[in-house]
N, C-alpha and C positions, 0 to 999 in steps of 0.2 A: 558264895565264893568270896576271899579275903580280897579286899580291892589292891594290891601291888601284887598278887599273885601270878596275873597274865604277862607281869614285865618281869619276873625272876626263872629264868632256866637253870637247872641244876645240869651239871655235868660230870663228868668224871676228876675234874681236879677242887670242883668249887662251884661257883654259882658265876650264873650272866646276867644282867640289870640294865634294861635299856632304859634310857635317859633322856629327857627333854633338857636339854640346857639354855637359860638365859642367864648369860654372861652378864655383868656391868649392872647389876642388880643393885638397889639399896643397898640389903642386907643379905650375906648368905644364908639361907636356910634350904635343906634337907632332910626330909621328902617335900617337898612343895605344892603336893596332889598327885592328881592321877590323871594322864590322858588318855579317854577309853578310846580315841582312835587310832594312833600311835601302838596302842598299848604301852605305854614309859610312865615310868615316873619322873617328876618337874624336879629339876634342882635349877635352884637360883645362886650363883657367885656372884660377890662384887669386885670380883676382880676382873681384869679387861682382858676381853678376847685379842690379846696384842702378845707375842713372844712364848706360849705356852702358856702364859700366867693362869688364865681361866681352868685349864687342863690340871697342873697342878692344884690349884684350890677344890678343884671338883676330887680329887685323890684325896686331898686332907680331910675335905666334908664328907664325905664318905665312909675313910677309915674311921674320923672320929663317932663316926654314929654307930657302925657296925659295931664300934671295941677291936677292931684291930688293926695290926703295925700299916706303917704308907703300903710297906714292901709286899703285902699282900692284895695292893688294888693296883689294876692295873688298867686301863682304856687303851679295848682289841679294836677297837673299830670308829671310825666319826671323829678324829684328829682335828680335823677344823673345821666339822660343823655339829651343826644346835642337835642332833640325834647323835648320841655314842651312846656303847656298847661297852658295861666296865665288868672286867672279873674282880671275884674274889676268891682267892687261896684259901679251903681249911672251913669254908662255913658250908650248911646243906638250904636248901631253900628254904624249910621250914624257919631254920634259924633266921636267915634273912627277913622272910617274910613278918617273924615277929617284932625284931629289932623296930623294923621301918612301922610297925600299927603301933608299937610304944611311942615312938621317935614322934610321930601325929597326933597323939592324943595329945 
């Protein structure tokens, strides 16, 4: 089995991606591993869990590894804490799943 495969649900409008977040990171980087308890994958922002900021960065880190626009990610769940739940518009799990084992290598 592909290892982010247990943290991506496909749906009917796009895919679901649970997340481990640590905020106030060095550096952002995404995927950052895999939590096989959780089942998430880690993203690291350095931007501060203060005002959205983090929430936003995790949108931008996201889109930009996927390849697509902010306006297609969106975080359904975990608003202010370290476990969220981010959709994305328009991709199928496979897709994701490859994105994120390129995105690692």
């Amino acid at each position: 089995m592909e290892p982010y495969a247990d943290a991506v649900v496909e749906n009917s409008h796009g895919v679901v991606i649970a997340l481990d977040v640590t905020a106030g990171a060095k550096r952002s980087s995404f995927p950052a591993g895999y939590n096989e308890w959780r089942k998430s994958i880690r993203c690291q922002v350095a931007a501060p869990a203060v005002g959205g900021k983090a929430n936003r960065a995790i949108i931008d880190l996201v889109a930009g590894t996927l390849g697509v626009p902010r306006a297609d990610v969106s975080i359904i769940s975990g608003h202010t804490s370290s476990s969220k739940a981010v959709a994305i518009a328009g991709l199928s799990k496979s897709d994701v799943v490859a994105c994120l084992n390129a995105a690692s290598a």
